[in-house]
C-alpha positions as CSV (number, residue, x, y, z in Angstrom):
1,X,0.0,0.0,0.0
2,X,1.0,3.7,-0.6
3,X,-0.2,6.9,0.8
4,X,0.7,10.0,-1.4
5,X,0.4,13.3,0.0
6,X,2.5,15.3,-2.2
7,X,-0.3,16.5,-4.7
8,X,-3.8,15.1,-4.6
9,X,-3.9,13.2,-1.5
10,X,-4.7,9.3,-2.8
11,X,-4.3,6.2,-1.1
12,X,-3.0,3.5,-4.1
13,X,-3.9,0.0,-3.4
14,X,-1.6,-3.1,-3.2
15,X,-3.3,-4.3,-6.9
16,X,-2.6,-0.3,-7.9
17,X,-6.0,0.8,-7.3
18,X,-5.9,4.1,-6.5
19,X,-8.7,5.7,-3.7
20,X,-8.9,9.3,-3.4
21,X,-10.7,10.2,0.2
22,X,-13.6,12.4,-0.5
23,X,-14.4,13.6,3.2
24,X,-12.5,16.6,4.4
25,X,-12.1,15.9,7.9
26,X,-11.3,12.2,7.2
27,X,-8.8,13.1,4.9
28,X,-7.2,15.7,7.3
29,X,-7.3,13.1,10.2
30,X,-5.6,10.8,7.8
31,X,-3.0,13.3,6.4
32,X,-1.9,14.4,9.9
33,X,-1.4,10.8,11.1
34,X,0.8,10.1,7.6
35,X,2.9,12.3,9.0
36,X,4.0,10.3,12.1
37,X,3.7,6.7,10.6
38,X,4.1,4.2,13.3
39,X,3.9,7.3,15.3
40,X,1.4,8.3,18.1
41,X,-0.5,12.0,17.1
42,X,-2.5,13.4,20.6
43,X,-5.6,13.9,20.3
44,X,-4.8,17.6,21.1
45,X,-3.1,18.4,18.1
46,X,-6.2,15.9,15.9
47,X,-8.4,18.7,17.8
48,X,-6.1,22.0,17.1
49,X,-6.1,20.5,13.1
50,X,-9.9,19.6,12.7
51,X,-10.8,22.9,14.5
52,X,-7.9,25.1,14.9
53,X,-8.5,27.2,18.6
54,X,-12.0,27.1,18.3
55,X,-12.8,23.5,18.9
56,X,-16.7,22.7,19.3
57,X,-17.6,21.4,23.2
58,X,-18.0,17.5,21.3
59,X,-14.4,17.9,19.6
60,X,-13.5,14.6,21.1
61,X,-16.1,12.7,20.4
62,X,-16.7,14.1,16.7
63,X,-12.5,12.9,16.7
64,X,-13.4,10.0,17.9
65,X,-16.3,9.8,15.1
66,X,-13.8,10.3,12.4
67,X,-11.3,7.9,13.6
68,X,-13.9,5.3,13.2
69,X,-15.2,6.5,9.5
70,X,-11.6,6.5,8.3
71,X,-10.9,2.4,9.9
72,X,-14.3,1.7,7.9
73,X,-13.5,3.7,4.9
74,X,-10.3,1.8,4.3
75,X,-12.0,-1.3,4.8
76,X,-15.0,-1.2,2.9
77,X,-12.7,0.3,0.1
78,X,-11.0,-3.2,0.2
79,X,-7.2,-0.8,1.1
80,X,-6.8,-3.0,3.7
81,X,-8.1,-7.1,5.1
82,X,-10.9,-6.3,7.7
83,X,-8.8,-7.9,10.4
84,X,-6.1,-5.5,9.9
85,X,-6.0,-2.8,12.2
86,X,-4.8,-0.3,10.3
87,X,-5.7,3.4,12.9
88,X,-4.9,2.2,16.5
89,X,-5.5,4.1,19.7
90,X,-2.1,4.6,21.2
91,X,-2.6,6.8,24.7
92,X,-2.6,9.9,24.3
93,X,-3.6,9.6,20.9
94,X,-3.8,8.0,17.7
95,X,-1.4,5.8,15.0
96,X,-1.5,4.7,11.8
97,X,0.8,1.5,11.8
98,X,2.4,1.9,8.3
99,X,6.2,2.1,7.6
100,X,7.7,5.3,6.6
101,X,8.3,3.7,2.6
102,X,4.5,3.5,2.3
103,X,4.1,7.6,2.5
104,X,5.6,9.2,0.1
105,X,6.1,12.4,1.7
106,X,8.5,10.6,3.9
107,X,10.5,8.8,0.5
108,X,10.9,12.1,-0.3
109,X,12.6,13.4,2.6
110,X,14.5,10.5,2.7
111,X,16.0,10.7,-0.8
112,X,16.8,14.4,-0.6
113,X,18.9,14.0,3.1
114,X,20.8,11.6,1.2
115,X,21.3,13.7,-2.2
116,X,22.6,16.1,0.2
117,X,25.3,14.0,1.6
118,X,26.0,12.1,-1.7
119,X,27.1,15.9,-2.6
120,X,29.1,16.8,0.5
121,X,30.8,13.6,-0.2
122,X,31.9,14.6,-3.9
123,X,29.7,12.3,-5.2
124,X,28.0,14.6,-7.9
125,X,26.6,12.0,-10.4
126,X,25.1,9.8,-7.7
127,X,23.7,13.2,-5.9
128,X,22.1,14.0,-9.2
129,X,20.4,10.4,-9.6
130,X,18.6,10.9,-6.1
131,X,17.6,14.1,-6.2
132,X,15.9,13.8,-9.7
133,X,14.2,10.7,-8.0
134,X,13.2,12.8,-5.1
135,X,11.5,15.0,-7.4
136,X,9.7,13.3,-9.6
137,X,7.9,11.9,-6.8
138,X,6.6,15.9,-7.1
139,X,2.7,14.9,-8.6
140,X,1.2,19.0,-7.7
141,X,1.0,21.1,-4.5
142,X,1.6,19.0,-1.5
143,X,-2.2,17.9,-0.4
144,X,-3.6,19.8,-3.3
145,X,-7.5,19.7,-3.0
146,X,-7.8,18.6,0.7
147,X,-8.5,21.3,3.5
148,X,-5.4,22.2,5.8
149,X,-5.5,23.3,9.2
150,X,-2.6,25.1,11.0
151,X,-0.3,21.9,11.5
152,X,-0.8,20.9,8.2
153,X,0.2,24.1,6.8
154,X,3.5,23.9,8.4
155,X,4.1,20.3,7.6
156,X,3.3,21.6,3.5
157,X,5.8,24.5,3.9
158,X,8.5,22.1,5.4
159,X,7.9,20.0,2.2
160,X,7.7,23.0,-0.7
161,X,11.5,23.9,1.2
162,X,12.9,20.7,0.6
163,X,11.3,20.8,-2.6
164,X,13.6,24.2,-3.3
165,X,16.5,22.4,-1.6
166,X,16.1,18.9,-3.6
167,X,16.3,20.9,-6.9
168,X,19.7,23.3,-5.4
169,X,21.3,20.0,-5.2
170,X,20.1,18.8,-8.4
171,X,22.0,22.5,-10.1
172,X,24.8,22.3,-8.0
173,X,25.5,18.3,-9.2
174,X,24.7,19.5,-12.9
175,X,27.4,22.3,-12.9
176,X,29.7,20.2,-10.9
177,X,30.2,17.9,-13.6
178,X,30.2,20.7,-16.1
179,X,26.7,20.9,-17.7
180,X,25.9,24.3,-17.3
181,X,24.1,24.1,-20.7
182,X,21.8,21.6,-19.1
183,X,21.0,23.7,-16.1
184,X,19.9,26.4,-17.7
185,X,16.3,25.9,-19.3
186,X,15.0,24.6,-15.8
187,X,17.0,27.5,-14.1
188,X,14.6,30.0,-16.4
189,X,11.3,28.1,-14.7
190,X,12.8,27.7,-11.4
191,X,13.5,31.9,-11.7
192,X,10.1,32.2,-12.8
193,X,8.1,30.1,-10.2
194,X,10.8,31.7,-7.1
195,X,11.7,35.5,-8.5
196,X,13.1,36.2,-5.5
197,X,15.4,33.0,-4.9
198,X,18.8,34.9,-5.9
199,X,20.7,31.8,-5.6
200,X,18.4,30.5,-8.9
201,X,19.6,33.8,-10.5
202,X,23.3,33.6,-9.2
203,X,23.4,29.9,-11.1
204,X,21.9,31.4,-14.1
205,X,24.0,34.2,-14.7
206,X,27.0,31.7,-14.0
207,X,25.8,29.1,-16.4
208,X,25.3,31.4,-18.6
209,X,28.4,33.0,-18.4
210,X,30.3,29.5,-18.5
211,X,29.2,28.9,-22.1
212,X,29.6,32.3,-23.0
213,X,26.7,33.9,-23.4
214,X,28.1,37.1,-21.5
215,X,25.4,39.5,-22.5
216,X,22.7,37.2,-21.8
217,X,24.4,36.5,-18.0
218,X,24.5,40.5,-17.5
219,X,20.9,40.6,-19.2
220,X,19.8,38.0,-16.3
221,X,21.8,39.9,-13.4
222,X,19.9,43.4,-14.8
223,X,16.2,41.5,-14.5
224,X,16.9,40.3,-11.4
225,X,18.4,43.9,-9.9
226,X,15.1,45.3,-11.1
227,X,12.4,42.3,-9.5
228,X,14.7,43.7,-6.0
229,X,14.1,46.9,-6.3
230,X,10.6,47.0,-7.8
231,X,9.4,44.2,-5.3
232,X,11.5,44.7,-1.7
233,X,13.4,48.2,-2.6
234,X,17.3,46.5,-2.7
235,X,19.9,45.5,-4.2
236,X,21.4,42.0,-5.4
237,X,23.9,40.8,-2.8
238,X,27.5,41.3,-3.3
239,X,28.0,38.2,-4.7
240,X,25.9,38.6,-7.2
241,X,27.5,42.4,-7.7
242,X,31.1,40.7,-7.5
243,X,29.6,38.3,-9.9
244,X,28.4,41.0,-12.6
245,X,31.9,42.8,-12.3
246,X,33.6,39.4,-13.4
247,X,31.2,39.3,-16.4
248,X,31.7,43.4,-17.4
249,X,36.0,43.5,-17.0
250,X,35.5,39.8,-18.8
251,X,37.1,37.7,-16.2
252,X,36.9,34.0,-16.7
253,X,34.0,32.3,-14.6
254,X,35.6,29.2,-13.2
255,X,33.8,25.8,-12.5
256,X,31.8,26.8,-9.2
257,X,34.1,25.4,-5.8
258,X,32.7,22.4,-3.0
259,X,31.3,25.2,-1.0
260,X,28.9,26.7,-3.6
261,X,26.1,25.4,-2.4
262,X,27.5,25.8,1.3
263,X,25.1,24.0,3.0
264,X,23.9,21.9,0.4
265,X,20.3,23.0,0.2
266,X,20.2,26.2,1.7
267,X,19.2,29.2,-0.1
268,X,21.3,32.2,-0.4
269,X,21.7,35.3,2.1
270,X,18.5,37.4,1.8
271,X,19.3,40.4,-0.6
272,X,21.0,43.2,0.9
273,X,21.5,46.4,-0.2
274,X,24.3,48.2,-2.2
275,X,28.0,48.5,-0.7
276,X,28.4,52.7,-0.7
277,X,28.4,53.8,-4.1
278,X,31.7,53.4,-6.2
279,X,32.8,50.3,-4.6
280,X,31.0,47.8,-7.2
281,X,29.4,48.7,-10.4
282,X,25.6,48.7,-10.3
């Protein structure tokens, strides 16, 4: 059996069936368990989910109600053998007695933790391999569809980052082993769907520059000064500035070094502004 929460929550069968809840609260209940498989989820946090700080006086009951139509639904559905006790009670809440392989969520952060180390490691080619399996596990917006209370929100945002990190690994691997032409069509979408990601734009204008398209890289560096200023009133960071005086006095851009991508997921420094004027060309 697999539970996939990242896109249209579905359940898929062990004969590939696929079941796709259609009860909100059920599929919350679910989805908030499938985040601790094999895990025990209080009934306090069920409650602060289902109802967020303004819980109805039969909150634990109606819990209790929905713990019992999700065993059923999973049953009748023929998911699961009628003697398997799939939703258990588990003081001082509830588990879902599944292994982390059967949510996908969890193969995902699996796969990009160890893309991340295949790349501190210096093992580009095989950091590359996992991360592009991480990501195609990528079917829409995590729990697309289903409602979302406030602990589910912050379990989607935790995925969308590693979603960012997964494909920083993924650039940093390409232009390790020298395909910066490769890179660059998904760095244009990845700058379109993150405009303000300025270590998307610092790839791009490096790629670009690597395979010598100069006044394309200083083309990229000029849109990205203006989506600052026109969206948060700054500057690119000096990087990016010392990065666009490489490209104007036509210094060669070498291969990018181990600590590119220092932490091997993280996103740049948050733009800053300008150094005082006359220090770096703007």
């Amino acid at each position: 059996m697999r539970f996939n929460l990242v896109g249209p929550f579905e359940i898929v069968a062990d004969d590939g069936r696929v079941y796709r809840p259609g009860t909100p609260k059920v599929c919350q209940t679910l989805a908030l368990l499938l985040t601790r498989p094999g895990g025990v989820v209080t009934t306090e946090s069920l409650i602060e989910e289902l109802w967020g700080d303004r819980p109805p006086r039969s909150a634990t009951t109606t819990l209790q109600t929905y713990v019992y139509h999700s065993r059923r639904m999973l049953i009748n559905e023929n998911l699961v053998p009628e003697d398997r006790q799939l939703i258990v009670t588990s003081a001082p809440g509830y588990s879902i007695q599944v292994d982390e392989d059967e949510v996908d969520a969890k193969i995902f952060e699996r796969l990009v933790a160890q893309a991340r180390r295949e790349l501190a490691d210096g093992q580009p080619e095989s950091a590359l391999r996992t991360s592009t399996e991480a990501l195609d596990l990528w079917r829409g917006p995590v729990l697309s569809g289903s409602p979302a209370g406030s602990i589910l929100a912050g379990h989607i945002v935790h995925l969308e980052e590693l979603r960012i990190r997964a494909y920083e690994i993924r650039i940093e691997a390409e232009e390790r082993l020298g395909r910066y032409r490769e890179s660059i069509p998904e760095l244009c979408r990845l700058i379109s769907d993150y405009p303000l990601n300025e270590w998307f734009h610092s790839q791009l204008i490096s790629a670009l520059g690597a395979t010598g398209r100069r006044a394309e890289a200083l083309q990229a560096y000029q849109s990205l000064r203006k989506v600052l200023a026109d969206e948060l009133g700054l500057e690119p960071s000096p990087e990016l500035q010392q990065l666009q005086l490489q490209l104007l006095t036509l210094k060669p851009l070498g291969a990018p070094g181990p600590d590119r991508l220092a932490r091997h997921g993280e996103h740049a420094p948050a733009p800053r502004k300008a150094p005082a004027p006359g220090s770096v060309p703007a």
